[in-house]
Every structure is written in structure tokens, then in C-alpha cells.
N, C-alpha and C positions, 0 to 999 in steps of 0.2 A: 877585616872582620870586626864584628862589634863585641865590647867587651866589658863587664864592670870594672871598675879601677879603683883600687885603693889610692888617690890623690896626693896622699900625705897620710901620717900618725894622728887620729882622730876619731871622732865617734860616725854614726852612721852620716852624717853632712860630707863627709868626705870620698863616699862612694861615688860614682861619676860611669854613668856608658858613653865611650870613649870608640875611635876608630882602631884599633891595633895592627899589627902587621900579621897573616898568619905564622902558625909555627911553622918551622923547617922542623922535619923528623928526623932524628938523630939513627943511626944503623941501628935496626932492630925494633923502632918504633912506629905505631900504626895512626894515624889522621882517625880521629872520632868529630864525628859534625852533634855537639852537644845538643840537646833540646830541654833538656832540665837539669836543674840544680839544686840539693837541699840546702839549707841556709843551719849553721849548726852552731854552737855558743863559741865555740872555736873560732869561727869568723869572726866573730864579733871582739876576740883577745886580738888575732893576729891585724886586725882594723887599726887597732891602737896600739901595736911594735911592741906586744907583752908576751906573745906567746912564741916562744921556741922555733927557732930555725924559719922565721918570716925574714924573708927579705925587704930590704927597706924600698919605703915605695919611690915612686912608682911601682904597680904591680897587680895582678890578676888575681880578682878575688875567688873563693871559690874551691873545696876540697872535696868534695861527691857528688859525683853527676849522673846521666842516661843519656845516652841517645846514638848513633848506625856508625858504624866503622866505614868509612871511606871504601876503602881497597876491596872489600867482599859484602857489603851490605849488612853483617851479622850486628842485631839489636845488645847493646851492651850498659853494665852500669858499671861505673869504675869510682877511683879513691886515687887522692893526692894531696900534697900541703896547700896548695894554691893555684891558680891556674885554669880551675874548670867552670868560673861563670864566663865562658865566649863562646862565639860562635862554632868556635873549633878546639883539640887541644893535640896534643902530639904524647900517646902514649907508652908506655912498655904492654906488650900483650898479659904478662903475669899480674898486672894490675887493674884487669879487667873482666869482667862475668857475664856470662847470660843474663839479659835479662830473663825476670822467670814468665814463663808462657802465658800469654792473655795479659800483664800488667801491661799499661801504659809505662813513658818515659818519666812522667809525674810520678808514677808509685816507686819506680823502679831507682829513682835517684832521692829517694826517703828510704831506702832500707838499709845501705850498706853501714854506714857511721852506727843508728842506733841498733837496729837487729844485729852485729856483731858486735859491739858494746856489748847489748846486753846478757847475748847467747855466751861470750867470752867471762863475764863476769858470773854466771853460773858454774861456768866449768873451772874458776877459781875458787871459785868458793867449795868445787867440788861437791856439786848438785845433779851435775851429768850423768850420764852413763861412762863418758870417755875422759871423765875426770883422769888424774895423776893418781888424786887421793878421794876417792869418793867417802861422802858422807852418808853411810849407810845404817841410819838410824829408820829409815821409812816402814823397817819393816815392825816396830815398836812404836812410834808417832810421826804422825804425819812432819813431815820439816817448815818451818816458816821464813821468810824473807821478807823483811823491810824494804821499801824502795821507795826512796827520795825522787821527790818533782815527778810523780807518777803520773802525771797527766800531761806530759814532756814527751818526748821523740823517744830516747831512752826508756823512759818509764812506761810509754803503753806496749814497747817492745817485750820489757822485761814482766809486763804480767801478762801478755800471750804465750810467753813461755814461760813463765812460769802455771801455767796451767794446764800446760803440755805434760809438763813435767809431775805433776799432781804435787805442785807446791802450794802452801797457804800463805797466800800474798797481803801483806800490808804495805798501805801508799799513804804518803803525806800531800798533800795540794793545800793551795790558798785561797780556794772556793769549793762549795758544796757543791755550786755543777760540773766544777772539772772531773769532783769525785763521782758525782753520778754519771758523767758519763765513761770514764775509766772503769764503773763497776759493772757496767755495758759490756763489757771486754772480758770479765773476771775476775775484777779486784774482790777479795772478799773481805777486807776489814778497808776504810775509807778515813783519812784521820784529815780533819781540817788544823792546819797549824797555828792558824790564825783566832784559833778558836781554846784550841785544847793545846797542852803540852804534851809532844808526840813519844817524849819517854816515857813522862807519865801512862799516855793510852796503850802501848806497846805492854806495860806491865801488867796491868789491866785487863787488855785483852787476852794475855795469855799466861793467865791467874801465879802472875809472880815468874814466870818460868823464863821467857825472852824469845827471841830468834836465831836461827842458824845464822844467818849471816843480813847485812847490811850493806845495800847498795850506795853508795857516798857520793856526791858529788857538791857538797855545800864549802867543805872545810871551816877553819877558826874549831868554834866551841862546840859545833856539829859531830864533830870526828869524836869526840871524848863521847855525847850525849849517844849517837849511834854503839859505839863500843858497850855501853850501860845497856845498852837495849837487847844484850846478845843473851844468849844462856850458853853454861860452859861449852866451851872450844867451838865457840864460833867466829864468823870470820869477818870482817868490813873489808869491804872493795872499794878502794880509793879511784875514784875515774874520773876526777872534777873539782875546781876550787869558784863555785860560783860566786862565793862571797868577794873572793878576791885576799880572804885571809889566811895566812899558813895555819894547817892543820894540829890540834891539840889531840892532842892523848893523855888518858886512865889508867897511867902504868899500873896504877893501883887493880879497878879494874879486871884487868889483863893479866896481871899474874894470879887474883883472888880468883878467874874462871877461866884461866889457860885461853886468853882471847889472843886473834890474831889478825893484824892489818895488812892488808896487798895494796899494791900499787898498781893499778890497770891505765895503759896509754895507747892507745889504739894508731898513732901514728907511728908507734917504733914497731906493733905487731903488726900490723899492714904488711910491712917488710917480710914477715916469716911465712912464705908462699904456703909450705905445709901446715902451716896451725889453720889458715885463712880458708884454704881451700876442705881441710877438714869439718871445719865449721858451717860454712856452706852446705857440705853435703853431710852433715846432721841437722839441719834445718831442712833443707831439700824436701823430705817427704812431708815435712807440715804444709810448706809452701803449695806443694802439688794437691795438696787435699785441701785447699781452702782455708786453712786454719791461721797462716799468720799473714798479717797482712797491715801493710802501715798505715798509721792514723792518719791523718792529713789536713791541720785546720786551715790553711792560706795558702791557696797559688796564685802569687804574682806574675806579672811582667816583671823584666829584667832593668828596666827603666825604674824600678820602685825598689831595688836594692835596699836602698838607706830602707827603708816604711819595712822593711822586711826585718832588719837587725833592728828597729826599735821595737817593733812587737816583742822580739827574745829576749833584750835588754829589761823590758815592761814585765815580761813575764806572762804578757798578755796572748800567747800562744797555747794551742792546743793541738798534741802532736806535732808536725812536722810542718814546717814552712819550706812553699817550692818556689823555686823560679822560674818559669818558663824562657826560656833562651828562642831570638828571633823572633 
């Protein structure tokens, strides 16, 4: 089968479509004939041996995918550390979903990473309905939410639902059209970073008071600046170190308005069948009405791997980058 290959520890130059051998299924495991791939920032760590539990290369690049189960025909989009840019892959059935009705393999392997991302980083921050700890302020003021690289995979996920949710969405981007076109979706405050300081607008916008919670994904001095942006007992959702810098905190802050920081990692939640499959079917009914539905700015061939992690790398992506496999 053909397969992208991480070559060695490196930047995108190092990806390579390569011959591989297919997998042998292990007892219990189902043959999925892959047809697309999302391309996620994660790739782009475990590319270069930084991010957790990558094996050293040689190796199969590639963590969320779409496309028919061998053995029964049923269209699927599944999640893994590595392994699912080829032609095939060998999976556990708990680690795979419907695709949803009428999507394509192209839409269907852009939903899993950021829509449960984002829908999971809701229901920590306890914005849900099936929260642990709901924040039930809505029926006094409407709630608000920050969210960082809003014009990102993650980020057009997290303000389709947040609009579901009748949140008031604030997004940060490094152009005025990625923001106009995320306000296309719902965005209703648009903050150019590049332009304004996004604490400062955040205060601004919501006449000194803040937000409920903070979508995170920058780290360094971001984590501290998000934290300042909250109003009492609000929460920042850690799901990302883009900078590459370890995260700073406001203890100060944090104890001046009872703030509070979560850790969100979607590779160790993956693992919890129940939260996963919960989540899913509290999305479900948006899905089937039309309402959420992935952004999608690039679908490659699987041959332009590297041109795919440099656009993420560049920043120069909008929504979700695909790979078409075969």
C-alpha cells in the first residue's frame, strides 16, 4: 500500500509517499481502506519526535481519518496517534464512527480532532448542558468565550458551537478575512491580533467585565494574557502549546477573580469510549439538521503531505487541511 512516511525527525521535507506493507489485524481489529486524512498541528509536532508517545521514524503519519471498512462496507471516520495517512489501516472498532449521512470522506476526516476538541472544551469549561459543573449564569447574562486561532480547525468548530449553544463568541486571527470569514459562521466580536491587543479588546468589548472562559492553544505569555481576559470564576482551557513555549500564569489574577486553568488533550480522551461516544451524540442532532459542519480550506493529494504541514506551520490555513489518500 502507499503511505506518507515520516523519513526521520524533521520539518515537512521529511514526509515521503513511500510503498509499505499492509497491516495484519490484530484479534479484534477491522481493515478500513482510508480515503482521507485531516492534517492537524499535532502532525506537524510528532513530524519532528516532540510530541508524546510518537514513535521514532520511520513511521506512518497521520491521526484522523475517513473512509469503508473492508469486512462490511460501513463508511467510517476514525482517530489514532499515527498511522492513518495510507492506503489502509488496522483498527479497534471502539475507535471508529459513522460517518455522518450525505458527508463526504473529505468532510468526514475534518471533524473528529477539531469538533470534539472543541464541543469537549465547552463542556469543561461547563457551557453544556451535560457539563459536571454547569455554568448557569445565562439565565442573568448571556455567557462569553474567547477563542484563540478562530479561523483554525478548532476554532471554526468552537464557534459553530458556540452559537448552538447561544454563546457570545470572541476570536483572535492574524487577518481581517480570516475574520470575516469566521463571522460568516457566527463569530460575533472578530479581533485582529496583529492589529490590536486582544486583552486589551476583550476588555473593551465587554465594558471591563471579561469572559467565561478561554479557549487556549498559544502557551508562553498567552496563558497569563487569556487568564486577565476572564471575569470572576472563569475558566481557560489549555488544548495547545503553538508557540512552543511552556505556559505562564497570573496567580495573581486567579486568586484576585477565583480563575481557573484545565488541561484538555484529546489523545488520552480518545481512550475514554464513554465521554467520546457521549459527545458525539450531543452533537448528533446539530449534525443532522445541518448546522455544523467543517470548514475546509485545502484538499490535497497525499503526494503534497510536506505543502500541507507547511501551510499549518505558515499559519496560512483556513479551517481544515485534507488529504485525499489514493
Amino acid at each position: 500500500m502507499k503511505a506518507v512516511v515520516v523519513t526521520r525527525s524533521g520539518g515537512p521535507e521529511v514526509l515521503e509517499v513511500r510503498d509499505m506493507p499492509d497491516p495484519q489485524p490484530k484479534a479484534g481489529e477491522v481493515i478500513v481502506r482510508v480515503e482521507a486524512v485531516g492534517i492537524n498541528f499535532a502532525d506537524t509536532l510528532s513530524t519532528r519526535g516532540t510530541y508524546s508517545g510518537t514513535p521514532p521514524p520511520p513511521f506512518i503519519s497521520g491521526r484522523e481519518f475517513a473512509g469503508v471498512v473492508e469486512s462490511t462496507g460501513d463508511r467510517v471516520m476514525g482517530y489514532t496517534q499515527y498511522g492513518a495517512a495510507a492506503e489502509k489501516i488496522a483498527m479497534k472498532p471502539k475507535f471508529l464512527w459513522p460517518q455522518p449521512k450525505g458527508w463526504s470522506s473529505e468532510q468526514s476526516a475534518a471533524f473528529p480532532v477539531n469538533f470534539l476538541t472543541a464541543y469537549l472544551a465547552y463542556w469543561k469549561a461547563g457551557l453544556t448542558p451535560d457539563a459536571f459543573e454547569p455554568v448557569l449564569r445565562h439565565d442573568l447574562q448571556r455567557r462569553r468565550v474567547l477563542i484563540h486561532a478562530a479561523a483554525g480547525g478548532v476554532g471554526t468548530a468552537a464557534v459553530q458551537i458556540g452559537q448552538l449553544l447561544s454563546i457570545e463568541t470572541y476570536g483572535t486571527s492574524s487577518s481581517q478575512e480570516k475574520l470575516d470569514r469566521v463571522k460568516k459562521l457566527g463569530l460575533d466580536h472578530g479581533i485582529n491580533y496583529r492589529e490590536t491587543d486582544y486583552e486589551q479588546r476583550v476588555q473593551e468589548l465587554t465594558n471591563g467585565e471579561g469572559v467565561d472562559a478561554v479557549f487556549e492553544m498559544l502557551g508562553g505569555e498567552h496563558t497569563a494574557k487569556s487568564l486577565r481576559c476572564c471575569r470572576p470564576f472563569g475558566r481557560v482551557i489549555i488544548y495547545g502549546t503553538a508557540t512552543g513555549q511552556r505556559h505562564q500564569f497570573d496567580t495573581g489574577a486567579m486568586m484576585a477573580k477565583s480563575l481557573s486553568a484545565h488541561g484538555l488533550w484529546l489523545s488520552i480522551l480518545a481512550k475514554d469510549h464513554d465521554l467520546i461516544g457521549r459527545s458525539l451524540q450531543a452533537m448528533q442532532p446539530w449534525i443532522e439538521q445541518g448546522k455544523l459542519h467543517p470548514e475546509i480550506g485545502h484538499i490535497l493529494p497525499m503526494e503534497q503531505a510536506g505543502e500541507a504541514h507547511r501551510l499549518m506551520l505558515q499559519r496560512a490555513n483556513y479551517g481544515k487541511i485534507v488529504l485525499k489518500i489514493g
